[in-house]
C-alpha positions in Angstrom: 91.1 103.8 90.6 89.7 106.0 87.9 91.2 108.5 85.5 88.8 109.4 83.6 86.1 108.9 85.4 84.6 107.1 88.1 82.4 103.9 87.4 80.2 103.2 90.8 79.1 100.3 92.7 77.2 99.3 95.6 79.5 99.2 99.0 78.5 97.0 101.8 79.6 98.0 104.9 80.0 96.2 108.3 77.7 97.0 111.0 80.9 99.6 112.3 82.3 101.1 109.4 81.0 104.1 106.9 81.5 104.1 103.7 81.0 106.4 100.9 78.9 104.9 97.7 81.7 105.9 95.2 84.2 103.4 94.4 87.0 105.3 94.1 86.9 106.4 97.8 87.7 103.3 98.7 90.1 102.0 95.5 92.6 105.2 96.4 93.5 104.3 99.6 95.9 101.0 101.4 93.2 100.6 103.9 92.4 96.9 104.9 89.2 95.7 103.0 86.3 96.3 104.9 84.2 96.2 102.5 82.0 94.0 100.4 80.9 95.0 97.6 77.7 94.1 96.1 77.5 92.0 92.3 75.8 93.5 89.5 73.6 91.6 87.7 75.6 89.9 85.1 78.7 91.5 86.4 80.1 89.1 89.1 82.1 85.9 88.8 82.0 83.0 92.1 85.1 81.4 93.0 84.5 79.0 95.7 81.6 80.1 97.5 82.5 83.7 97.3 80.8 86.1 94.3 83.0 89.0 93.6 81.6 91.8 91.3 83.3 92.7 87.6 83.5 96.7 87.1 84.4 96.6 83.5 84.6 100.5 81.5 81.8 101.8 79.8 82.0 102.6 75.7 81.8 106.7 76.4 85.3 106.1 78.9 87.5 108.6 77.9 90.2 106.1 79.3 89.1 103.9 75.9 89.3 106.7 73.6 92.9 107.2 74.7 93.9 104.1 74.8 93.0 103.8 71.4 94.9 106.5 70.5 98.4 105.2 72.0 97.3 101.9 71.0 97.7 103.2 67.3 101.2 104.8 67.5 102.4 102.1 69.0 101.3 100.0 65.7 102.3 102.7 64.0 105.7 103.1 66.0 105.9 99.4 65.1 105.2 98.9 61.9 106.0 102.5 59.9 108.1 104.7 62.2 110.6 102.2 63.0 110.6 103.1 67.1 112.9 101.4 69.0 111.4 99.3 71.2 109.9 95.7 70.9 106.6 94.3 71.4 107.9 92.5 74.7 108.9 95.6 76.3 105.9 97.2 75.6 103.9 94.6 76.9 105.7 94.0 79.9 104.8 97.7 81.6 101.3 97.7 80.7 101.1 94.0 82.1 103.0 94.9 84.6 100.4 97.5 86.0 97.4 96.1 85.1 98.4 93.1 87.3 98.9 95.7 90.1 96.5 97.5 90.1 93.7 94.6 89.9 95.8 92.9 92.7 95.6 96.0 94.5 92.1 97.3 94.2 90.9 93.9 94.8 92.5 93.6 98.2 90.7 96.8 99.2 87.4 96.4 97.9 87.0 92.7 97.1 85.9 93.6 93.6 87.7 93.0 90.2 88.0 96.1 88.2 89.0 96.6 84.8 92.8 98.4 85.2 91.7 101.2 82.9 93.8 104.0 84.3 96.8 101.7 85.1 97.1 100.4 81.6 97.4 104.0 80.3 100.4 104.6 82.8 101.9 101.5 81.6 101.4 102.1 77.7 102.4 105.5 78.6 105.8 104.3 79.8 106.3 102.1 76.9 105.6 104.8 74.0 108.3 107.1 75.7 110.6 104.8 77.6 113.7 103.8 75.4 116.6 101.6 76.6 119.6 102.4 74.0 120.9 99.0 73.6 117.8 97.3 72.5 119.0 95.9 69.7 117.5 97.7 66.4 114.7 96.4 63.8 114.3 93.5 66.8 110.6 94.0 67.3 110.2 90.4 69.1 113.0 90.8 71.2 112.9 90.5 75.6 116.1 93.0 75.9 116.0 94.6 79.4 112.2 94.0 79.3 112.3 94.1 83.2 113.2 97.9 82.7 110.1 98.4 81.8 108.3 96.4 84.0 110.2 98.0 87.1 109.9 102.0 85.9 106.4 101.3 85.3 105.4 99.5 88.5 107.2 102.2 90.5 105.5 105.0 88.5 101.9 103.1 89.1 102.9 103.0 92.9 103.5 106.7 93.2 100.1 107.3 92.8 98.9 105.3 96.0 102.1 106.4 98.2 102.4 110.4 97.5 99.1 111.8 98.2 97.2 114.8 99.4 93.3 115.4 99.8 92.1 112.1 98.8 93.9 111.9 95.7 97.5 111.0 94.1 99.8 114.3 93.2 101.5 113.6 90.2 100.7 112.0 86.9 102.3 108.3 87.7 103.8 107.7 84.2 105.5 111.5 84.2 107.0 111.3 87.8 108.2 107.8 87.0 110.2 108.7 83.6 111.8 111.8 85.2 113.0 110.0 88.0 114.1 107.0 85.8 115.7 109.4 83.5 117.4 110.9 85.9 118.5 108.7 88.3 119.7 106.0 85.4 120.9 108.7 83.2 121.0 108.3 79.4 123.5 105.6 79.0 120.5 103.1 80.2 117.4 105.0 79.3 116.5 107.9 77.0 112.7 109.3 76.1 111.0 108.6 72.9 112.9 111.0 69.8 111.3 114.5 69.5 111.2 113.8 65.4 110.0 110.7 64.3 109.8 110.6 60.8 110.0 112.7 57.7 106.4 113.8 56.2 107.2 111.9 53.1 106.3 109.2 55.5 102.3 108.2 55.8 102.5 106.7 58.8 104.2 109.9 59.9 100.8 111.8 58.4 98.5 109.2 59.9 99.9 109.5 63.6 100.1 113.5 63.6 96.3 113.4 62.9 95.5 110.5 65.1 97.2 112.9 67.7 95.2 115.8 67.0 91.8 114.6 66.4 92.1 112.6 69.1 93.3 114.4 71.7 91.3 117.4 70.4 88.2 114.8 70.8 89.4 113.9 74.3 90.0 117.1 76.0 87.3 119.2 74.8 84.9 116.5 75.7 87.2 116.8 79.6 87.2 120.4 79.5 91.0 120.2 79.5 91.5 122.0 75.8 91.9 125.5 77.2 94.8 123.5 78.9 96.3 122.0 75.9 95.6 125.5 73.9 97.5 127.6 76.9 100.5 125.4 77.1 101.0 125.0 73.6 100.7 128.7 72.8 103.2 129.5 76.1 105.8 127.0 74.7 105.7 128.3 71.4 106.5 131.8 72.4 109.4 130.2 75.0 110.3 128.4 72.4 111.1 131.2 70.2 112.6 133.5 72.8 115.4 130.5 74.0 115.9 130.2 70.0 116.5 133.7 69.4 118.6 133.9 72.4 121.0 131.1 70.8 120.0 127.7 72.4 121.0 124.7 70.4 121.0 120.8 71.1 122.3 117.8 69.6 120.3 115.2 68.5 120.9 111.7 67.7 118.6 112.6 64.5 120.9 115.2 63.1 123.8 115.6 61.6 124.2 119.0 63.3 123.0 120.8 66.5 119.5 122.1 66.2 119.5 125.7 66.5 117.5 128.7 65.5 114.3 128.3 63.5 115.0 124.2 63.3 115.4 124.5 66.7 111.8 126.3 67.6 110.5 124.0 64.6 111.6 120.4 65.8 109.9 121.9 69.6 106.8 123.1 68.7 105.7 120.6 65.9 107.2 117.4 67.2 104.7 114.6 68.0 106.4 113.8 71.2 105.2 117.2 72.0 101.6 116.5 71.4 101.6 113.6 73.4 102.8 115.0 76.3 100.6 118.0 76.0 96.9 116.2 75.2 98.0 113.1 77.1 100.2 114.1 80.2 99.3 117.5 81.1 95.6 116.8 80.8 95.3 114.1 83.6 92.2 115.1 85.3 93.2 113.7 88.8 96.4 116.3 88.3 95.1 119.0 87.1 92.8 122.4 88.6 89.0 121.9 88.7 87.9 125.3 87.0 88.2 127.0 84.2 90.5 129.8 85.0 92.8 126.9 87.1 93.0 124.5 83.7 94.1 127.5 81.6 96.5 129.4 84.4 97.9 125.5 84.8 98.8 124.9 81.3 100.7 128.1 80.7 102.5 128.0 84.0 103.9 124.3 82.7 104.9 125.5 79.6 106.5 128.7 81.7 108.4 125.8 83.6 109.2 123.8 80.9 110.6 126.7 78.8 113.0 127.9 81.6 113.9 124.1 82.5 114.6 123.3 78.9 116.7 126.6 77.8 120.3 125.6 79.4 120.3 122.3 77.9 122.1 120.9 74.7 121.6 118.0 74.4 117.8 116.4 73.4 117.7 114.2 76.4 118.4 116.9 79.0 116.0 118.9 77.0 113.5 116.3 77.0 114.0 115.7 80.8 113.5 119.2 81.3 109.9 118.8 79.5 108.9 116.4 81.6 110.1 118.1 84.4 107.9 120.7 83.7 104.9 118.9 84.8 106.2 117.3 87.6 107.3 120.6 89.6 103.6 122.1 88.3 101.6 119.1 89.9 103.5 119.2 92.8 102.5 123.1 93.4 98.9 122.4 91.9 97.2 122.5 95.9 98.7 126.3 96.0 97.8 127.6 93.0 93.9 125.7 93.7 94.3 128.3 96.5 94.2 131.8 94.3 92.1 130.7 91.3 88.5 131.1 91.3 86.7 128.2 92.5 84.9 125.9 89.9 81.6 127.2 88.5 81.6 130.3 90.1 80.4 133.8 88.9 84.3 134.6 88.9 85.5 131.3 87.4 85.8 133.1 83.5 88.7 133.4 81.6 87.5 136.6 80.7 86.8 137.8 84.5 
């Protein structure tokens, strides 16, 4: 399993079985484990008289870089922002699916791999999963930590069951929070706030540009910033239109429903917003190889996400109506691959 990118190894097969030489042929599928694979030198531990090969990340991952990023809101969450959710919960999803997906991968291929990908789904879950009754300025406490364990092992389990072409359809940690939103409904779980804090706040400061330089970092070195740049613009038009038009919500956050310019303001600015749009959208596994695809992808979310979120008032259906978004996109990614141009060719230009 690889997200953002895939680390190779030697494959062994048996005298009547083919295999392909890249791991994650073989790590993306339930097939029985055929294969061997063969140690690399200094990368192999023996248990019993059995060596098994270590596939740690490199330092250029891109998986690294993000997890670095969501590693620091989360201390920042903790520490300055006052989010509500403990360090046990947190722990518990990204646990959770790092324990499945080395159990997993290592009953295909017989090799332990460093849950890279599967960590981010989990962290993912905990930086936007909230459970209302966790009880508040309690950052040590186990309150429905099994929540997050089971919403995050079901989200990293999409990703092996619904598939197409050799690869999972959605982004695990999105379908998994819209179905837990909305089969659980907002009594028992709500997303992460749209505002977190006032500016006056530095933490507040330091996690808008840890956001932006990081993710800006990230997807330009993917390719995926004509992504970000397409959905953000998109929304922000939307966004202006459903304002204009007289949408309002209620927050939690505010003493009165958010309407007009506060309305397009808390939307377009909010962190949460940033996160889903450098982090979530831009899953390379989920997203169109060429140019023209990335860009045509991003504004047809926020299209989506703009129509989904403009009958709701309330922030949680309007949140669930974000996330939707993607989820309805991904799952119609294979037929709009069919009309773009294909990748690198003469007609894959954004301004052909």
């Amino acid at each position: 399993d690889t997200r953002w990118g895939t680390p190779k190894i030697a494959i062994l097969p048996r005298a009547d079985t083919t295999f392909s030489s890249s791991f994650s042929h073989v790590a993306d599928t339930f097939a029985p484990p055929l294969a061997v694979a063969a140690p690399a030198p200094g990368r192999s531990v023996r248990i019993g008289n059995s060596v098994y090969p270590v596939v740690l990340p490199k330092i250029r991952d891109s998986r690294l870089h993000v997890a670095m990023v969501v590693i620091t809101l989360h201390t920042l969450g903790q520490v300055g922002l006052g989010f509500h959710v403990s360090v046990p919960q947190i722990l518990s999803a990204i646990l959770t699916t790092a324990l499945l997906q080395v159990g997993i991968t290592f009953y295909q291929t017989r090799a332990f791999v460093w849950p890279a990908s599967a960590m981010l789904t989990g962290s993912g879950i905990a930086l936007i999963l909230r459970v209302p009754s966790t009880p508040v300025g309690d950052h040590w406490t186990f309150h429905k930590w099994w929540m997050f364990s089971a919403i995050a092992a079901f989200s990293l389990l999409t990703k092996f069951v619904v598939r197409k072409g050799g690869s999972h359809v959605f982004n695990p940690s999105n379908v998994g929070l819209v179905i837990a939103f909305i089969v659980l409904g907002s009594s028992q779980v709500e997303p992460l706030d749209f505002w977190w804090a006032p500016l006056s706040n530095p933490s507040m400061v330091i996690a808008y540009a840890v956001i932006l330089i990081g993710g800006s970092l990230v997807t330009r070195r993917l390719g995926l910033l004509a992504t970000v740049i397409s959905f953000w613009l998109v929304l922000s038009a939307g966004t202006a239109v459903n304002a204009a038009a007289g949408q309002c919500f209620t927050a939690r956050w505010a003493f009165a429903p958010v309407c007009g310019s506060a309305l397009w303001t808390t939307i377009v600015t909010s962190p949460e917003i940033l996160i889903f749009t450098y982090f979530m959208i831009t899953d390379p596994r989920t997203t169109p190889k060429g140019r023209v695809g990335r860009t045509l992808f991003g504004a047809l979310v926020g299209i989506v996400c703009v129509i989904l979120m403009a009958p709701q008032d309330t922030e949680f259906g309007a949140k669930v109506a974000l996330l939707a978004g993607l989820t309805i996109m991904t799952a119609v990614r294979p037929l709009l691959e069919r009309v773009v141009p294909e990748p690198d060719s003469p007609a894959d230009t954004l301004r052909g």
